[in-house]
C-alpha positions as CSV (number, residue, x, y, z in Angstrom):
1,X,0.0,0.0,0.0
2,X,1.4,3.6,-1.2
3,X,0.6,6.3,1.6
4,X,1.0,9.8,0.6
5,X,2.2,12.3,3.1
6,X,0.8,15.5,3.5
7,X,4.2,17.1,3.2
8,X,6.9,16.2,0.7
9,X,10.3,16.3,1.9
10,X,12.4,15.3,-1.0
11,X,13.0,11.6,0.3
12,X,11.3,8.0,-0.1
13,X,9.0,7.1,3.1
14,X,7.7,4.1,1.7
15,X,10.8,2.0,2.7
16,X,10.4,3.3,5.7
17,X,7.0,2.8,6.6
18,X,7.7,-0.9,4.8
19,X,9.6,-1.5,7.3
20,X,7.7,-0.3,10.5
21,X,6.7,-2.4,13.3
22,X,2.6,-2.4,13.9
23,X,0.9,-1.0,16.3
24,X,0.3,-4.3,18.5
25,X,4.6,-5.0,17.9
26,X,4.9,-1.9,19.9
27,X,2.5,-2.0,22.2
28,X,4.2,-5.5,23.1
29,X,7.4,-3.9,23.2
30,X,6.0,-1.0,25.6
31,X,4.2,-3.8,27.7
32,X,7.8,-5.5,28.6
33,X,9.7,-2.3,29.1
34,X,6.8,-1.1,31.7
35,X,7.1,-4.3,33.4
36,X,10.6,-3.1,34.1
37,X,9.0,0.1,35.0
38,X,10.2,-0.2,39.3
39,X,13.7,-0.3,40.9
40,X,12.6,-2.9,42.7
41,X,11.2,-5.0,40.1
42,X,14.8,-4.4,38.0
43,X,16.7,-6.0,41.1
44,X,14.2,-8.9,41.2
45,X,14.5,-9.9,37.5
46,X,18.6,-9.0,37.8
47,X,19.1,-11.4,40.2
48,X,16.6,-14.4,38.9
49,X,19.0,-14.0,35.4
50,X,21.5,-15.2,37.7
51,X,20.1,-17.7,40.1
52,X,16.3,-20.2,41.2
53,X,14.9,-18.5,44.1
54,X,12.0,-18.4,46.0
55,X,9.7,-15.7,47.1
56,X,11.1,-15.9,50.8
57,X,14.7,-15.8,50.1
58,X,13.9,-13.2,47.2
59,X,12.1,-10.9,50.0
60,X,15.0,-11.2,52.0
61,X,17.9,-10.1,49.6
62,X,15.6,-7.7,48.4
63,X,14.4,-6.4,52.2
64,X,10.8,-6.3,50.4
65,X,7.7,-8.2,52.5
66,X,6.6,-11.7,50.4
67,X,3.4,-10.0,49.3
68,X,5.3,-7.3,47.9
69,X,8.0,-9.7,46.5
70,X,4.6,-11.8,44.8
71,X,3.3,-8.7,43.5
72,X,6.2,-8.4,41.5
73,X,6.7,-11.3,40.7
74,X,3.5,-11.8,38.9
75,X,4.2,-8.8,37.1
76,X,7.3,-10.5,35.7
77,X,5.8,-13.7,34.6
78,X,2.9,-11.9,33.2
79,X,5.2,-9.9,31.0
80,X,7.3,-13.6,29.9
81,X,10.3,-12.6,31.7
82,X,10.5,-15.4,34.3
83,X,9.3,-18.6,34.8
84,X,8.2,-20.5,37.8
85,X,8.6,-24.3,38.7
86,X,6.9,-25.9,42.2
87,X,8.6,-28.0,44.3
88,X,6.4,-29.2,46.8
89,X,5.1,-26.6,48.5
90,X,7.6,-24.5,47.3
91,X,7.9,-22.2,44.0
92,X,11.1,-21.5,42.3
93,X,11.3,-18.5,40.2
94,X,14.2,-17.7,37.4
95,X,14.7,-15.5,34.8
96,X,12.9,-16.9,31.2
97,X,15.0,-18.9,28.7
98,X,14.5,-16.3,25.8
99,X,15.2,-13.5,23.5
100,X,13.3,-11.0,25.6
101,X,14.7,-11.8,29.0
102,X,18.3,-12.3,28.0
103,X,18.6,-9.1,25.9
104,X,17.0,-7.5,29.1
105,X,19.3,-8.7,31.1
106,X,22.3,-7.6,28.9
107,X,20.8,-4.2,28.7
108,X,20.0,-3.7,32.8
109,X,23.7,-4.5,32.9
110,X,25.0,-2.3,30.5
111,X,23.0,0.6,31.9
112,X,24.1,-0.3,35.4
113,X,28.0,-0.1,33.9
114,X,27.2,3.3,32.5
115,X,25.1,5.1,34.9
116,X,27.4,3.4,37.8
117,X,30.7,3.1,36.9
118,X,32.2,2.4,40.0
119,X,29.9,-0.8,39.9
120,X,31.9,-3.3,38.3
């Protein structure tokens, strides 16, 4: 489909516009960086890229009540940026195995390096 701008500016558009994501691409897009909207949520997802935990232990290294932790949580898995596995009574929670979540991760920790460079 050829859409005509209202203004020429001398160059091709239709490449561009060829090329653009939709509006539901984005809007998934927008949905995974909100989830990463809190600090707190960040440091959850940061450290499930690296290790299994469970919502008690999380709550603890993160100094966050359970419900709290949970809330969070949920938020993560509904965005498909960690999965859960039960062990018993128990739930372990870790950082998803894919493209999302990893480039996520390489990105939280490139940021960190930047914004903190005295973290190494």
């Amino acid at each position: 489909m050829d859409q005509h701008l209202p203004h020429d500016h001398g160059h091709e558009s239709s490449s561009v516009l060829s090329n653009m994501p939709s509006s539901e691409d984005c809007q998934a897009v927008a949905a995974i960086f909100k989830q990463l909207g809190d600090g707190n949520r960040i440091r959850i997802f940061w450290l499930l890229c690296h290790c299994e935990e469970c919502v008690i232990n999380i709550a603890a290294l993160m100094e966050m009540s359970s419900p709290a932790v949970s809330h969070h949580l949920k938020q993560l898995r509904f965005g498909g940026l960690i999965t859960s596995r039960r062990e018993g009574k128990e739930v372990y929670y870790k950082a998803a195995d894919n493209k999302q979540a990893k480039l996520l991760h390489r990105f939280i920790e490139q940021l960190v390096e930047i914004t903190c460079p005295s973290v190494s």
